[in-house]
N, CA and C atoms as an extended XYZ file, in Angstrom:
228
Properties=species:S:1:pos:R:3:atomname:S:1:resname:S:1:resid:I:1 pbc="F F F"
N       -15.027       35.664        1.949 N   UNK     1
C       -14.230       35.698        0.733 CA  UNK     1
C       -12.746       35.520        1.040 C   UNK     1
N       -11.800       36.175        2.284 N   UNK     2
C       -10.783       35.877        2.342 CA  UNK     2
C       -10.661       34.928        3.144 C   UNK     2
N       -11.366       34.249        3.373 N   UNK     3
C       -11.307       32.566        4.430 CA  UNK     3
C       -11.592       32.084        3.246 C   UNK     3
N       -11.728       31.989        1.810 N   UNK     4
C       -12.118       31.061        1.040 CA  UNK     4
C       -10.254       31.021        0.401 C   UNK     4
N       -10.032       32.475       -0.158 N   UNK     5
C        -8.900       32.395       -0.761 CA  UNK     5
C        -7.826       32.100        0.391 C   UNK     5
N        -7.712       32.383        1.416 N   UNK     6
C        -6.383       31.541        2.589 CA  UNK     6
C        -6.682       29.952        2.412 C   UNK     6
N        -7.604       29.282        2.145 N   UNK     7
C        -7.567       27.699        2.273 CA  UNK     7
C        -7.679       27.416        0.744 C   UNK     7
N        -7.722       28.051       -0.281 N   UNK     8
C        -7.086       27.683       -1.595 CA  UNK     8
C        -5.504       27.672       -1.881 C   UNK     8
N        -5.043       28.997       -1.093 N   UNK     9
C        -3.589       29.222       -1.135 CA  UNK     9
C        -2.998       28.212       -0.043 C   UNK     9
N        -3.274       27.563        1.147 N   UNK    10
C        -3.166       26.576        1.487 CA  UNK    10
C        -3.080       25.267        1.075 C   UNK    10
N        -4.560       24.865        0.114 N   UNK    11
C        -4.327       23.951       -0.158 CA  UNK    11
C        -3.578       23.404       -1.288 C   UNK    11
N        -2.819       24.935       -1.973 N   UNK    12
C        -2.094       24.925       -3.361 CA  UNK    12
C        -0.761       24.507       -2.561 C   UNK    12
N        -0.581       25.142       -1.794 N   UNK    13
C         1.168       25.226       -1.225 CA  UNK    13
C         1.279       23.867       -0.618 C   UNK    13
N         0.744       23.268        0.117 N   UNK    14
C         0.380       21.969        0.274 CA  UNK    14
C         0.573       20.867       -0.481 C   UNK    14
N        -0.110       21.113       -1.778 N   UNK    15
C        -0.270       19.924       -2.565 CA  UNK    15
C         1.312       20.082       -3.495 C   UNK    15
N         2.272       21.648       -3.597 N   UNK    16
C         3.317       21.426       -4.242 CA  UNK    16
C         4.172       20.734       -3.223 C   UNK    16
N         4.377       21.431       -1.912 N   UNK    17
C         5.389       20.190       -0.937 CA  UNK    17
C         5.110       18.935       -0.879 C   UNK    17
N         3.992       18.400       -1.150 N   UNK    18
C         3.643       16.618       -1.558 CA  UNK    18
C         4.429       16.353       -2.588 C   UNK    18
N         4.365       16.982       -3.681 N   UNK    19
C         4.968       16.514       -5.164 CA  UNK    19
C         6.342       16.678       -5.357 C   UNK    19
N         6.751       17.991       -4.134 N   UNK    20
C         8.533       17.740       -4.172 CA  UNK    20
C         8.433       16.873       -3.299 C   UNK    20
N         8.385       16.567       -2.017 N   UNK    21
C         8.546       15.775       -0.825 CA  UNK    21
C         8.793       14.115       -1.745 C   UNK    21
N         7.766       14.075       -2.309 N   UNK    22
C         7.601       12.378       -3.269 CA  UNK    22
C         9.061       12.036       -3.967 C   UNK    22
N         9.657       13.008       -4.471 N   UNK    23
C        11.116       13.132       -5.178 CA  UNK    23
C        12.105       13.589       -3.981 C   UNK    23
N        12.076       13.799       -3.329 N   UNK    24
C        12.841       14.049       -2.973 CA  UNK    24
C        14.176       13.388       -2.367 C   UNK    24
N        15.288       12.874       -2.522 N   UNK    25
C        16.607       11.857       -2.270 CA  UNK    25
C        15.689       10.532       -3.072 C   UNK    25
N        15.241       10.825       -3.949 N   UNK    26
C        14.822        9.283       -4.697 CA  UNK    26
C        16.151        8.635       -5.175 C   UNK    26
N        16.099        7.120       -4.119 N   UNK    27
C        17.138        6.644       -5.187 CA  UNK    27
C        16.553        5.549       -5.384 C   UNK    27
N        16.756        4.746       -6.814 N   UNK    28
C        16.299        3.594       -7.542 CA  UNK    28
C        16.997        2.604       -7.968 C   UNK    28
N        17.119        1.185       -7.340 N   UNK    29
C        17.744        0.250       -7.718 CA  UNK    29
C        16.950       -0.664       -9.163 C   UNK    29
N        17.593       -1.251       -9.828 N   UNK    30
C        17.037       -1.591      -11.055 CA  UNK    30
C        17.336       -3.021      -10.806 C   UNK    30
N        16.364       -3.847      -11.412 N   UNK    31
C        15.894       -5.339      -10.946 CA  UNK    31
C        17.049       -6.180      -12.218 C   UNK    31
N        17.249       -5.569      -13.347 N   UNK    32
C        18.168       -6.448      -14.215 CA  UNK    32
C        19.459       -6.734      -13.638 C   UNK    32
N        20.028       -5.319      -13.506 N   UNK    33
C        21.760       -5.208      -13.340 CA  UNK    33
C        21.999       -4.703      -12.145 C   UNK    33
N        20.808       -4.502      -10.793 N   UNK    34
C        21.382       -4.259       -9.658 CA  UNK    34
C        21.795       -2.446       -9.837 C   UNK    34
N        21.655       -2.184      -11.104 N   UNK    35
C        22.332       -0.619      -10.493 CA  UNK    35
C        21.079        0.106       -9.761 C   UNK    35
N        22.466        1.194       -8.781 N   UNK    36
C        21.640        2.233       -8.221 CA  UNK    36
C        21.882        3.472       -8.466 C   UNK    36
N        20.986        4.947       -8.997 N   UNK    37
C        21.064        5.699       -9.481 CA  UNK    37
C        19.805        6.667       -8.872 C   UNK    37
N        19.971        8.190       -9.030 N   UNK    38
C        19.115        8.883       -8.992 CA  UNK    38
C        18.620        9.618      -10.357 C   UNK    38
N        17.150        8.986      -10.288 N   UNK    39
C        16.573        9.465      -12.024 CA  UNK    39
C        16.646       10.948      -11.572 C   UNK    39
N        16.005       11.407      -12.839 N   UNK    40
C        15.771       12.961      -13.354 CA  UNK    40
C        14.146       12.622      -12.742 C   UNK    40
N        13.872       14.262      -12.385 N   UNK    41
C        12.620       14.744      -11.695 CA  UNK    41
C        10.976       14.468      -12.334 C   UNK    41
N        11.721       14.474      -13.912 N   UNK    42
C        10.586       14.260      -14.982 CA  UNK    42
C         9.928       12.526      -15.225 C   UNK    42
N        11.524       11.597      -15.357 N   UNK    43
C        11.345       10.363      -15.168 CA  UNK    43
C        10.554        9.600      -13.867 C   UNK    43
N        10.695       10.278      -12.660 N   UNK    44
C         9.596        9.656      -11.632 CA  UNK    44
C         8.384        9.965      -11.810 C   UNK    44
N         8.103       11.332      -12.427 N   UNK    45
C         6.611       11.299      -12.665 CA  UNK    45
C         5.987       11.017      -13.432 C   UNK    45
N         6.817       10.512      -15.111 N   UNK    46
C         6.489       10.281      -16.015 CA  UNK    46
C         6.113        9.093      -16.331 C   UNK    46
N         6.686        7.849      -15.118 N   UNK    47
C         6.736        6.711      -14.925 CA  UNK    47
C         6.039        5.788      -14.767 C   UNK    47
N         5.689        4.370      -15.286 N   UNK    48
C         4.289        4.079      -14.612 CA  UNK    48
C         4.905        3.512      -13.639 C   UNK    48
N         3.868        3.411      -12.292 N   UNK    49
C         4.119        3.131      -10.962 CA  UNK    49
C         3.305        2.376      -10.223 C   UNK    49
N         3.886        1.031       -9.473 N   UNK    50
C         2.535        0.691       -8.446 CA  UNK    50
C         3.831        0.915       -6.942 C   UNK    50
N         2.722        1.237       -6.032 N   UNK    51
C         3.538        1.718       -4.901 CA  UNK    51
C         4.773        2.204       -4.734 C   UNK    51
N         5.958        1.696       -4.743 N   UNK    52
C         7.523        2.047       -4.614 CA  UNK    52
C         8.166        1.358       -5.728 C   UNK    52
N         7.363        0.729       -6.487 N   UNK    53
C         8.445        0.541       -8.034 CA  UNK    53
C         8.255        1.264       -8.994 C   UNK    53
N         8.514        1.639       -9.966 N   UNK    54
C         8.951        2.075      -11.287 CA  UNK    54
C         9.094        1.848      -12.067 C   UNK    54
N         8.677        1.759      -13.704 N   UNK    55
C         8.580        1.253      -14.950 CA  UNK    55
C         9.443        2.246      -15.731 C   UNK    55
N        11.139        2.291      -15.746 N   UNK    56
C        11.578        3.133      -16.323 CA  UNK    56
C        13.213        2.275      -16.758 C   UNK    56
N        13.908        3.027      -17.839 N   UNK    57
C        15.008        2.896      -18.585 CA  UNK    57
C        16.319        2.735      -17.400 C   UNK    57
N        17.149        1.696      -17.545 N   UNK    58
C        18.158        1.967      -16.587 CA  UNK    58
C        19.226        2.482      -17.143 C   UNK    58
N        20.226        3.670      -16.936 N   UNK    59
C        20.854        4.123      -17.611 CA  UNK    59
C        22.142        3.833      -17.791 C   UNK    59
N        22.470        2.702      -17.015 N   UNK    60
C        23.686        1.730      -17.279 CA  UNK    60
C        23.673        0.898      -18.639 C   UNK    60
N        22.317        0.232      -18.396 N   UNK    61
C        21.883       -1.104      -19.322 CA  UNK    61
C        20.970       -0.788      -20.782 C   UNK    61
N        20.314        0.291      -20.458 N   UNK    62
C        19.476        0.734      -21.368 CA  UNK    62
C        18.497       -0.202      -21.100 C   UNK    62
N        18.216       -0.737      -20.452 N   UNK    63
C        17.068       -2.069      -20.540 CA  UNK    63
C        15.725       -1.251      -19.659 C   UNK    63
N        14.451       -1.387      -20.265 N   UNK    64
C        13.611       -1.161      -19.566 CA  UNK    64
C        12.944       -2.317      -18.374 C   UNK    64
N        12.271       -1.668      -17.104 N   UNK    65
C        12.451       -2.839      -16.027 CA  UNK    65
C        11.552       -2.089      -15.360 C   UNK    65
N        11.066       -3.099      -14.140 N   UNK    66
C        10.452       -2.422      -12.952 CA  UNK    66
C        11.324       -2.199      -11.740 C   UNK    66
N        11.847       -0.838      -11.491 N   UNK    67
C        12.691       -0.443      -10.363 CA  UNK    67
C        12.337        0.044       -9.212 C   UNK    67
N        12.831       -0.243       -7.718 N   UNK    68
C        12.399        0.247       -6.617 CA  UNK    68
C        13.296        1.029       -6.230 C   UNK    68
N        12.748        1.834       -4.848 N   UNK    69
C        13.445        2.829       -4.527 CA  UNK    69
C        14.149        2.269       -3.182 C   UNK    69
N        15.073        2.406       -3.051 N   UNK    70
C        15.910        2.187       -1.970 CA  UNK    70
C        16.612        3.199       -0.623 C   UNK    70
N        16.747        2.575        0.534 N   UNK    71
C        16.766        3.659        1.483 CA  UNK    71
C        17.987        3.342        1.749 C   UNK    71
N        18.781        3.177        1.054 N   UNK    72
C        20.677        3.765        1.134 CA  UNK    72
C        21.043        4.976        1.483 C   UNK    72
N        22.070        5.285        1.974 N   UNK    73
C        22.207        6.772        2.104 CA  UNK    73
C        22.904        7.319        1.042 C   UNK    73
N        23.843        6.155        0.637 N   UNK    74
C        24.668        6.695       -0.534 CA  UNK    74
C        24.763        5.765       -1.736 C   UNK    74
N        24.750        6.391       -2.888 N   UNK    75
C        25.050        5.588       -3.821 CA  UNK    75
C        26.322        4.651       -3.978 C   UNK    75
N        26.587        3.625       -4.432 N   UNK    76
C        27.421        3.225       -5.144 CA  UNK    76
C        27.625        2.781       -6.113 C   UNK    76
């Protein structure tokens, strides 16, 4: 019984550091206007997604687009 509940509480704590780890320094360049920005926590998951792009609002342009994530260190 407590080897069942240690690998539930494992595999809970686990599966939340996946779901921050996934967000975590997300930054997203947008395919219309080139901007780069870091969305809100809700917008990456809310998003539709194939691999490293993004189906979300750019908040420069207002234009909806498919955006990727970029490995910049810093915005500009």
């Amino acid at each position: 019984m407590e080897n069942n509940i240690a690998k539930i509480v494992l595999f809970i704590l686990a599966f939340v550091l996946l779901i921050i780890g996934v967000s975590f320094a997300l930054k997203i360049e947008t395919q219309k206007c080139h901007h780069k920005y870091v969305p809100k926590y809700s917008q990456v998951y809310f998003a539709m997604h194939s691999g490293t792009t993004r189906y979300m609002k750019c908040p420069k342009c207002n234009k909806k687009s498919w955006q990727r994530k970029t490995l910049s260190k810093k915005l500009q």
